[in-house]
N, C-alpha and C positions, 0 to 999 in steps of 0.2 A: 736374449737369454743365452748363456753359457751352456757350451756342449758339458753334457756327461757322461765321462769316458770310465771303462771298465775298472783304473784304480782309483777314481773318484766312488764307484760306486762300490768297492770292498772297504776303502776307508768309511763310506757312509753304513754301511753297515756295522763295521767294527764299533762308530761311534752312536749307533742306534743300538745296541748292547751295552750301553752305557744309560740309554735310556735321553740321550742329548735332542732333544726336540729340533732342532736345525737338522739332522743326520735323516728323521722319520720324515720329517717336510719333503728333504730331498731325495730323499727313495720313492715317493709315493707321485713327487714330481717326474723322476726318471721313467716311472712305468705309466704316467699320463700321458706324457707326451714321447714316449718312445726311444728316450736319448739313452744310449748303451746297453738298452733292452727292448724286448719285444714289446707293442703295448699291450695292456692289464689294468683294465680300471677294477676288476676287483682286487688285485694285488694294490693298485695305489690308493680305491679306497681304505685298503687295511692301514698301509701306512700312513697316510694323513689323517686316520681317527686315530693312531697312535700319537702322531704329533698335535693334534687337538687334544687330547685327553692330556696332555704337556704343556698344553697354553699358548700352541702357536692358533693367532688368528689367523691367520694365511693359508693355515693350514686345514680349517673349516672352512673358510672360502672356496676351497679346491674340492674338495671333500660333497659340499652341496654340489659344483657344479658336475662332477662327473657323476654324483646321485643320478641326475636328470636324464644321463645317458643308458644306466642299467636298471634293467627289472628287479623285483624284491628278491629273487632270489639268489640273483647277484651281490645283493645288497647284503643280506642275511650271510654267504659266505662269506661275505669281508670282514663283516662283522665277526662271524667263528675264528677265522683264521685270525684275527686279531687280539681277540679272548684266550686265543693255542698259542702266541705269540706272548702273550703276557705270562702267561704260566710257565711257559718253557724259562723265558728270562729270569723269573724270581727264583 
């Protein structure tokens, strides 16, 4: 797996305001697995139901697995912040 480093992860961002489902994948990978950020699975759950709701399969694959590791109310704020995330962007 390829480090992700701080301007990997402003470019991922810039290009997840575009709405580009490869950019959401890898934001939500960055705070799974902890590469240029703290870990956060309800930050990466937000982002890979963003990149799921985009049509990446890869991205629901990740998305169940780290379900497994947080409680529903973990769950339930990824979910929000996801929901705050879409609204902001339209």
């Amino acid at each position: 797996m390829a480090c992700i480093d701080i301007d990997s992860l402003s470019q991922f961002e810039c290009d997840a305001k575009q709405g580009r489902a490869d950019a959401l994948y890898n934001l939500g990978l960055a705070y799974s697995t902890g590469q240029g950020v703290d870990v956060d699975y309800i930050a990466a759950h937000k982002w890979f139901n963003l990149a799921a709701m985009k049509g990446s399969e890869v991205a629901k694959t990740w998305r169940a697995q780290i379900s497994r590791e947080m409680n529903s109310n973990q769950i339930a704020e990824a979910q929000r912040l996801a929901r705050e995330w879409l609204s902001f962007i339209r």
